[in-house]
C-alpha positions in Angstrom: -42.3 59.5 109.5 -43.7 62.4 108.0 -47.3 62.5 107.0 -49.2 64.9 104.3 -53.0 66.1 103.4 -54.1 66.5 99.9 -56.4 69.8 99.1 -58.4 70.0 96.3 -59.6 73.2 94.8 -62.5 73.4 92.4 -62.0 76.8 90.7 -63.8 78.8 88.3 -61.8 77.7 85.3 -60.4 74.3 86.7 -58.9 72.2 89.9 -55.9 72.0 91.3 -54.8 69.3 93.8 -51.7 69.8 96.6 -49.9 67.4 98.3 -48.8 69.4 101.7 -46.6 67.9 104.9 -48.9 67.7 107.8 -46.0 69.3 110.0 -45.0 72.0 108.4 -47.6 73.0 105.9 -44.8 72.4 103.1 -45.9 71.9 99.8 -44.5 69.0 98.2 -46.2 68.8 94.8 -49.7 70.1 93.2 -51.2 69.7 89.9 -53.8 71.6 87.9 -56.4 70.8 85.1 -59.0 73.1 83.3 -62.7 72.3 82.9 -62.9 71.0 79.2 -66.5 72.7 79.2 -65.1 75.7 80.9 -67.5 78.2 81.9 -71.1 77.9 79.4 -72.4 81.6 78.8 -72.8 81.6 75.3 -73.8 77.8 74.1 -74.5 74.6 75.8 -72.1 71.8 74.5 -74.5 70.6 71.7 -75.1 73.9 70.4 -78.3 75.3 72.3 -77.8 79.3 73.2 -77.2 80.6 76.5 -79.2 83.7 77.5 -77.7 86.6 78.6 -76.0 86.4 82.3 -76.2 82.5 83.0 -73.4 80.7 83.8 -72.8 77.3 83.7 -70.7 74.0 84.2 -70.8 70.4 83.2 -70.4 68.4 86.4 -67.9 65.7 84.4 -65.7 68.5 84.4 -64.9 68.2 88.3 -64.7 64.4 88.1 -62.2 64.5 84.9 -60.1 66.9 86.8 -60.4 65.0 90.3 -59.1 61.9 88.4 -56.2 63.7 86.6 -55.0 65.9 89.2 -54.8 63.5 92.9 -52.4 61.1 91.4 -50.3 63.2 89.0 -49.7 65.5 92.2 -48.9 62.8 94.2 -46.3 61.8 91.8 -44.9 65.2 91.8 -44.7 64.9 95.4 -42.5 62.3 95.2 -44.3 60.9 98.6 -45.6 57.5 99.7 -49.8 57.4 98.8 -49.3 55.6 102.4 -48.6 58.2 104.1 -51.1 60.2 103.1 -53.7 60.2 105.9 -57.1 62.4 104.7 -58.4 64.5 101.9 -59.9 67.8 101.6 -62.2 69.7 99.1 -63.1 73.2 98.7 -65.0 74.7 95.6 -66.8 78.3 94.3 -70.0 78.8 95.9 -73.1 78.6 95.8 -72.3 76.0 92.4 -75.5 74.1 92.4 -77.0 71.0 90.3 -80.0 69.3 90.4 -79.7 65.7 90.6 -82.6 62.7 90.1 -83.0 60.2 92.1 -79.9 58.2 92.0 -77.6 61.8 92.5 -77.0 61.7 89.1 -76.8 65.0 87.6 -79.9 65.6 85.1 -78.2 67.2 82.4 -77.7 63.5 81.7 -81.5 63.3 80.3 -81.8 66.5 79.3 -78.6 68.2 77.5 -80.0 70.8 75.5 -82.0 72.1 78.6 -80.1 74.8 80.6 -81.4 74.6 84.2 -80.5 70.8 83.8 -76.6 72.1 84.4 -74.4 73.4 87.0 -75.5 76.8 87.8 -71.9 78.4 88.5 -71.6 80.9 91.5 -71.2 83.7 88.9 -75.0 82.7 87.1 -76.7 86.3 88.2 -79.9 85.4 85.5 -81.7 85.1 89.1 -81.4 88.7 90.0 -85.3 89.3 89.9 -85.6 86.2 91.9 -83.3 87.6 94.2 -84.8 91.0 94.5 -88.4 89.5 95.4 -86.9 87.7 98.4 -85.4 90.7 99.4 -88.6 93.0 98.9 -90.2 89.8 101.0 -87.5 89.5 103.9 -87.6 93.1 104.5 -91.7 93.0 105.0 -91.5 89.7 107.1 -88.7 88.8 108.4 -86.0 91.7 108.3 -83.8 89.9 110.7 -83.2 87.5 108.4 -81.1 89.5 106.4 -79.0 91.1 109.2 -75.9 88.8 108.6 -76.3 89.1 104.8 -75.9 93.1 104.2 -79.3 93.5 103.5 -79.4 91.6 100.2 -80.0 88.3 98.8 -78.1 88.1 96.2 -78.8 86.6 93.0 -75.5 84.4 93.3 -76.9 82.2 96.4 -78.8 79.1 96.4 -82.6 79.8 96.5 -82.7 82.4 94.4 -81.2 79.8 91.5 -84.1 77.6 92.4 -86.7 79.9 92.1 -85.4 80.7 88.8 -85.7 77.2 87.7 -89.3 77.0 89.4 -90.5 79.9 87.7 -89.0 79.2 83.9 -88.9 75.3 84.0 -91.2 74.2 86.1 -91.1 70.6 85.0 -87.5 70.2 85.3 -88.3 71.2 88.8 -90.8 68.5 89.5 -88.3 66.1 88.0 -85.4 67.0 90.3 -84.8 64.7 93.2 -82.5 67.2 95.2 -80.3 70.0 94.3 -77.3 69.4 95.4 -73.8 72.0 95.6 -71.3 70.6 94.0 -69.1 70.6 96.3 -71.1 68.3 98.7 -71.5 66.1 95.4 -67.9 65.5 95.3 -67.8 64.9 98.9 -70.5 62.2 98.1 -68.4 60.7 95.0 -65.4 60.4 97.3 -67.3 58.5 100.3 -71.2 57.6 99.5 -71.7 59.3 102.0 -74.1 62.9 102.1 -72.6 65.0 104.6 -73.2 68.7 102.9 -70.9 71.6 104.3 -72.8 73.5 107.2 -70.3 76.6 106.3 -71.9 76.7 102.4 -75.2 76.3 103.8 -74.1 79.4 106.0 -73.2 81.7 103.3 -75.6 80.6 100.4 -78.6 79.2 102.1 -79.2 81.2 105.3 -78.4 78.5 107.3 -77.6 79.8 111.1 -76.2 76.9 113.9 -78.4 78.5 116.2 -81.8 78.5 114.2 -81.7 76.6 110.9 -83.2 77.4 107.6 -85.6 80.3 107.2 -89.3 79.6 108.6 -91.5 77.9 105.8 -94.1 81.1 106.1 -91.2 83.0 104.6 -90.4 80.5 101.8 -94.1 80.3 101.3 -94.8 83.5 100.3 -91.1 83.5 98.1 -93.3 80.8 96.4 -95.3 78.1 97.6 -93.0 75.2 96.1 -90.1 75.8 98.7 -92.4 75.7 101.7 -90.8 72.5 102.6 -87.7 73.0 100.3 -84.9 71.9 103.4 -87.0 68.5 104.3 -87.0 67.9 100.1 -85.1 68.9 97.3 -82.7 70.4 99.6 -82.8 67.7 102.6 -79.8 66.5 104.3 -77.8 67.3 107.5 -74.9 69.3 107.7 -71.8 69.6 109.2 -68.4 71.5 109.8 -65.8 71.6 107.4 -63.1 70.1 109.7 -65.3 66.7 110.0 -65.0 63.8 108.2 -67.5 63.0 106.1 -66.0 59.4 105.7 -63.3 57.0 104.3 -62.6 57.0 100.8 -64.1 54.4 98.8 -62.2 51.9 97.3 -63.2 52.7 93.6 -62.1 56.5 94.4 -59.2 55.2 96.2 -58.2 53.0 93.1 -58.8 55.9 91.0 -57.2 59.0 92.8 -54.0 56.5 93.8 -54.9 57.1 97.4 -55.4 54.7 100.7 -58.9 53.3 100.9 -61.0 54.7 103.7 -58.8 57.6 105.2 -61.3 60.1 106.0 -62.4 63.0 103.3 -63.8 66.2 105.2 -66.6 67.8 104.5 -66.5 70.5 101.8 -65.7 74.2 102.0 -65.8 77.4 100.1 -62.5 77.9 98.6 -62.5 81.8 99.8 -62.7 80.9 103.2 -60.4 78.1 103.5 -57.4 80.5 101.9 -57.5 82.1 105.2 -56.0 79.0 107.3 -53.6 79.4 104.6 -52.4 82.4 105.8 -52.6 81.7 109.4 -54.5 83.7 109.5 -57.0 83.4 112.8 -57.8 86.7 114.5 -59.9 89.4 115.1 -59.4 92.6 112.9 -57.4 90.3 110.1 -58.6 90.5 106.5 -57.5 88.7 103.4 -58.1 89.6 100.0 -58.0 86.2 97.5 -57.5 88.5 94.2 -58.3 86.2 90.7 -60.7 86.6 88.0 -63.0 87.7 90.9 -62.1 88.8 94.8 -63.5 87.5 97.7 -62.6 89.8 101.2 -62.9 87.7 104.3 -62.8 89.6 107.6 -62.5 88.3 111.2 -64.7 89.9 114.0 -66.1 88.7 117.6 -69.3 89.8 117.0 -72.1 89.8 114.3 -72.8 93.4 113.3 -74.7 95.2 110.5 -72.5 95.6 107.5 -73.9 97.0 104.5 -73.9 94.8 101.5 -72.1 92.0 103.1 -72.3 88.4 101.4 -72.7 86.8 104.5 -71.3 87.0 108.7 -71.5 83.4 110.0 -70.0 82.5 113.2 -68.0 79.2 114.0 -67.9 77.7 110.4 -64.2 78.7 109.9 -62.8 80.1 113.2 -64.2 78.8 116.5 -65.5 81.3 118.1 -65.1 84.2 115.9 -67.6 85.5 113.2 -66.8 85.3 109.4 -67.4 88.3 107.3 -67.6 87.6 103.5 -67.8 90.5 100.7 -66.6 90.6 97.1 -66.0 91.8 94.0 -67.7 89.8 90.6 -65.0 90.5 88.1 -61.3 91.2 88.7 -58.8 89.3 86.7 -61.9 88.5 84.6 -62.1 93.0 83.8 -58.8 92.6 83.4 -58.4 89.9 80.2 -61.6 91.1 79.0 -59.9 94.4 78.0 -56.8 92.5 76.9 -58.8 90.0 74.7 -61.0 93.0 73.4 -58.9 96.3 73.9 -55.5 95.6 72.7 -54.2 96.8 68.8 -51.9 94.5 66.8 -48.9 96.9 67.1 -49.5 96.5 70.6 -48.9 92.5 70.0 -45.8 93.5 68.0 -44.0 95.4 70.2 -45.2 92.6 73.2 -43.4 89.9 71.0 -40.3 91.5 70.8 -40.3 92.1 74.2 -41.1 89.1 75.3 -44.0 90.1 77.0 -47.6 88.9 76.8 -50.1 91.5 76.3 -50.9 91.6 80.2 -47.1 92.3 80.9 -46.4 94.9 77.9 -50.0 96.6 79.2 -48.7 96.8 83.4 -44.9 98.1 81.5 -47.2 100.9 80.1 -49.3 101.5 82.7 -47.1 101.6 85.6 -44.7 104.6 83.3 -47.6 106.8 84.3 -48.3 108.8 87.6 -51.9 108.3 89.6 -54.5 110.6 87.9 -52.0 111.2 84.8 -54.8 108.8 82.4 -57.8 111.0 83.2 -59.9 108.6 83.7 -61.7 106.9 86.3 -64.1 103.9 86.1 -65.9 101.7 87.8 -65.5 98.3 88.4 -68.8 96.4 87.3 -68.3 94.3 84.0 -69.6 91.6 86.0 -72.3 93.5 88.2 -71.2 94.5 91.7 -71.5 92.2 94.6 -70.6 94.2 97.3 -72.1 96.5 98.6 -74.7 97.3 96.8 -75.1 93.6 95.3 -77.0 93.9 91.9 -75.7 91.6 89.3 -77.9 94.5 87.0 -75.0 97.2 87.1 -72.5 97.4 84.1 -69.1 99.1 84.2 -68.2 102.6 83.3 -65.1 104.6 82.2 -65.1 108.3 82.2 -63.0 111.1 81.0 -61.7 108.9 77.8 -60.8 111.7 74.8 -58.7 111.2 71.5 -55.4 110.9 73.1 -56.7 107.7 75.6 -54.0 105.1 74.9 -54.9 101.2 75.7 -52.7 101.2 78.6 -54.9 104.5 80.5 -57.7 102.2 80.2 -56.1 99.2 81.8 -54.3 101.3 84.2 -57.9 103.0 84.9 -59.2 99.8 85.2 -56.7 98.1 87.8 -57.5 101.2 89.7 -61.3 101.0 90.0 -61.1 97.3 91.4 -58.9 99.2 93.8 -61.8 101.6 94.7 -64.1 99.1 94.7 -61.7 97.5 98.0 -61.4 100.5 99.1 -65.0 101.0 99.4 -66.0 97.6 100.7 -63.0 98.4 103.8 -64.9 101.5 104.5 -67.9 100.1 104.7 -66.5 97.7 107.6 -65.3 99.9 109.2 -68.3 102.2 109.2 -69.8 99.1 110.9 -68.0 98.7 113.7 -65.9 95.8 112.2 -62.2 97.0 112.5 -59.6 95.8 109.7 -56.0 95.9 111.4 -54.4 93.6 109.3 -54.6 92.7 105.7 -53.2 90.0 103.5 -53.7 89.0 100.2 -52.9 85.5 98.2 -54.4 84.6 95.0 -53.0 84.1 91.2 -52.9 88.2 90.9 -50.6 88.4 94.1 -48.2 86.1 92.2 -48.7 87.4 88.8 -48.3 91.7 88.9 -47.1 93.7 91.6 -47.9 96.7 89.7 -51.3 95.7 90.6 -50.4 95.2 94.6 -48.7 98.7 94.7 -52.1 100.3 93.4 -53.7 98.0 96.6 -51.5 99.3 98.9 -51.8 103.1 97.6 -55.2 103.3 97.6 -56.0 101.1 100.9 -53.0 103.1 102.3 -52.3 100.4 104.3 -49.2 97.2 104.2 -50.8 94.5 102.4 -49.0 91.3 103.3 -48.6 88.4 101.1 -49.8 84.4 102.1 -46.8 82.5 101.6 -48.2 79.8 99.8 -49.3 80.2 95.8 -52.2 77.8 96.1 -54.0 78.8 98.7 -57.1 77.4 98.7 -55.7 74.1 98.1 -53.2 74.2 101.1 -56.3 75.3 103.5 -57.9 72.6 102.2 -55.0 70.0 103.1 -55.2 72.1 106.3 -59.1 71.0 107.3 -58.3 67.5 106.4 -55.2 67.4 108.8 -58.3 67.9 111.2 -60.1 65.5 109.9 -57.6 63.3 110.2 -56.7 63.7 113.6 -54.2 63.6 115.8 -53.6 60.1 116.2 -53.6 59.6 112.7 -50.7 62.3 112.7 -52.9 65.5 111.8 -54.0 67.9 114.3 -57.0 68.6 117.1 -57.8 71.9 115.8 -58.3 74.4 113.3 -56.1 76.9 115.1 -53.3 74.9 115.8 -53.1 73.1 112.3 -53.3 76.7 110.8 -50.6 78.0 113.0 -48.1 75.1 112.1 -48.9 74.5 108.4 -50.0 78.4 107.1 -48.3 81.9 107.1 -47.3 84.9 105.2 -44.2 85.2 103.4 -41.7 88.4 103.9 -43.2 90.2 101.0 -45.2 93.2 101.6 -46.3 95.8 100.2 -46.2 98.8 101.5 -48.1 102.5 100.2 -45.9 105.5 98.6 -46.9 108.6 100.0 -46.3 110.4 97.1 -49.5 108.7 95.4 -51.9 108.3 98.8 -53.4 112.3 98.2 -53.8 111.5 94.3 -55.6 108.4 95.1 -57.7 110.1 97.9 -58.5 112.8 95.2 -59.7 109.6 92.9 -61.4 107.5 95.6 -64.1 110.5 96.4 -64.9 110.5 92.2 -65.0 106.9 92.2 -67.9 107.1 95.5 -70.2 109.6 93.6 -70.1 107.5 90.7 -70.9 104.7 92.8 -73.4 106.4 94.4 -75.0 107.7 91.4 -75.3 105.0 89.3 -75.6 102.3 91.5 -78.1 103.7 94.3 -81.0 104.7 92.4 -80.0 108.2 91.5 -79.6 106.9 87.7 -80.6 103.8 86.8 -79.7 104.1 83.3 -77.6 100.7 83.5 -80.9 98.7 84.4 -83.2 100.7 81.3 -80.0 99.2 79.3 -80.2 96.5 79.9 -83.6 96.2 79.5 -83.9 97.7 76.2 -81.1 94.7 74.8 -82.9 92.2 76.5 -86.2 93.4 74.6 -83.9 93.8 71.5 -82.3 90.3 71.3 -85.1 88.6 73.5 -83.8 86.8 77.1 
């Protein structure tokens, strides 16, 4: 009798659950729900402003969509609850909440206080936080940073916590533990606190062979997170492929599941996507392209790599070392030029088409030849993660005159999230870390090949596509299978269950050589741009920043 594993994905703009056959990796049925909240950058929910580069989330959000997705995907499944045999969560990272006491989230007391909410992987308000423990690391303990690119980034754990320290310091003191989200859910599901040692990995500078940083080093970051990982950040952790125990039977009643088959502990949706796309070897990268992009690499060995987010070894393959690097804005660049950039005749002629303004823009765009717009950008609406990683850069487009239509800027745009890859899979490679294989999966995958074909032109390399549309959600069904076991019906390993249940589908695609010189010609603009603005040769993104902040205070 077949068995299946249901993933659940915790997004940036809402969860999706998958029921998937434990066998094959078949997806039977899934289900989605958007975050009522959605993401907070401009108000709180009863009306108090948002400064300038937070972002944040209402932790109700995930438990609304956990409860509405589970059973109405099992009921698109058309499968028995009972042979469902374990559960899996993945979720954006590092999304952190401070709790009191009971692990209830203290927004609860204090709703029209900011650092009370869910402080969303995106929230980059902690650059300066981030940039002293740089500054710090690089005086005391350099190694530290070796597996990290060099950077903390302003995205990560403590650097959100220092934030809070430093601009609400009694909301500090009142805070029990701070908690990701994602180990909160795990903790909904079971009553159990088993938090992910592959988040800790990434976000927390977490390492299997030494810990947490030295308290010397967190000292002198500030004196309040000397003993941060024995405190407000206490608890053990664990791989992602263990169970982190049995369902409850509230949650059970709830999600229409069996009571007490095993939930594993959480991971970070990026990384899960590659057991998606059976994808387990050395030299392999995937690309999860949405309203951001994560770039996962597999190596053998940890080396230097400029920028990185993060190279942790055994939290998603055994025995191989994780490489994680990204982009901040993607799909996000994307709609923000459609929301902002697009003229009402434009929205005619998309109506009679039958088009929405994404499609009518790609029809545009994809008329014209490489370097036929004039223009060139660069990709940092949303700061730039890797490699230089300062959330403090803003985006650029040059060479716009009179006759600049809407669709050269989109096109222009597409192009320099492009160059941004490109740049990132130099930088690898300049390392050491060779990339023989690349993959992609992800809603843009699905959504605009126009957009893959720039990929593969400027990459000038196959991209391949993961077979399944919700990737995240299937790795997630794929760790649980693990958790589950093999006598339950799931499987011993992470390799083997990723062999049988992921893979890429036959689509590829593959670069025109007309368009490879063009975009070589482009891609050495787009690197002294990059250079220049975002390495200290002109800083005049930071001084504008810092004149609006003086302007419109915070």
């Amino acid at each position: 009798m077949a068995k299946y594993t249901v993933g659940i994905d915790f997004g940036t703009l809402s969860a999706r659950a998958l029921v998937s056959e434990v066998e094959t990796g078949r997806e039977m049925g899934w289900a989605v729900c958007e975050y009522p909240n959605g993401v907070m950058n401009v108000s709180l929910p009863d009306g108090t402003p948002v400064l300038n580069d937070w972002a944040l989330q209402h932790p109700m959000d995930y438990l609304e969509a956990l409860t509405d997705t589970v059973p109405k995907a099992i009921h698109n499944a058309g499968v028995d609850p009972r042979d469902i045999i374990a559960v899996g969560i993945d979720f954006t990272a590092s999304t952190m909440m401070p709790l009191d006491e009971n692990q209830r989230p203290l927004l609860y007391k204090h709703p029209s206080k900011p650092h009370a909410y869910v402080k969303l992987w995106k929230h980059h308000a902690a650059q300066a936080q981030a940039d002293r423990m740089t500054k710090i690391a690089l005086k005391m303990r350099p190694d530290l940073l070796d597996g990290y690119g060099g950077k903390v980034s302003p995205e990560w754990t403590l650097p959100k916590i220092v934030q809070m320290i430093e601009e609400d310091p009694d909301l500090y003191d009142e805070t029990d533990m701070f908690m990701e989200a994602a180990d909160w859910i795990v903790l909904k599901l079971t009553g159990n606190l088993k938090k992910s040692a592959m988040i800790a990995g990434y976000k927390a500078f977490y390492s299997t062979d030494s810990g947490y940083p030295d308290k010397e080093y967190l000292k002198n970051v500030h004196p309040k997170l000397e003993d941060i990982f024995e405190t407000k950040l206490r608890g053990e952790v664990y791989p992602s492929e263990a169970s982190a125990g049995g369902l409850t039977k509230e949650m059970a009643k709830l999600l229409s599941l069996p009571e007490g088959i095993p939930v594993c502990v959480a991971a970070i949706d990026a990384h899960v996507s590659m057991l998606a796309g059976g994808i387990c070897h050395k030299g392999e990268m995937l690309m999860i392209m949405g309203t951001s992009a994560c770039h996962i690499v597999l190596g053998d060995e940890t080396k230097k790599v400029d920028g990185m987010c993060g190279a942790v070894k055994d939290q998603v393959i055994d025995g191989l070392v994780c490489y994680e690097a990204g982009q901040s804005g993607v799909g996000d660049m994307f709609d923000w030029f459609v929301q902002n950039g697009v003229p009402a005749e434009y929205e005619k002629k998309a109506a009679l088409m039958g088009m929405n303004r994404h499609e009518y823009l790609t029809y545009l765009a994809k008329i014209k030849k490489p370097g036929e717009t004039g223009l060139i950008a660069l990709d940092w609406l949303n700061g730039n993660r890797s490699v230089i990683v300062n959330a403090d850069l803003s985006g650029m487009i040059l060479g716009m005159t009179l006759s600049t239509k809407p669709e050269d800027i989109y096109r222009a745009l597409i192009e320099s999230t492009a160059f941004g890859t490109r740049m990132i899979v130099d930088t690898f490679e300049d390392a050491g870390v060779d990339i023989t294989k690349i993959c992609a999966c992800g809603g843009i995958t699905g959504k605009n090949e126009f957009i893959m074909q720039v990929y593969a032109d400027v990459l000038k390399r196959e991209i391949r596509v993961v077979r399944s549309s919700q990737a995240s959600a299937l790795g997630s069904c794929i760790y649980a299978s693990v958790a589950a076991g093999k006598e339950a019906g799931g499987y011993q390993n992470i390799r083997e269950a990723a062999k049988n249940m992921g893979g890429v589908s036959q689509k590829s695609f593959r670069p025109i050589p007309e368009n490879i010189s063009v975009y070589d010609r482009l891609y050495a603009e787009y690197r002294r741009l990059h250079d220049y603005f975002g390495r200290g040769q002109n800083d005049v993104m930071k001084r504008l920043k810092s004149i609006k902040k003086d302007v419109c205070g915070g």
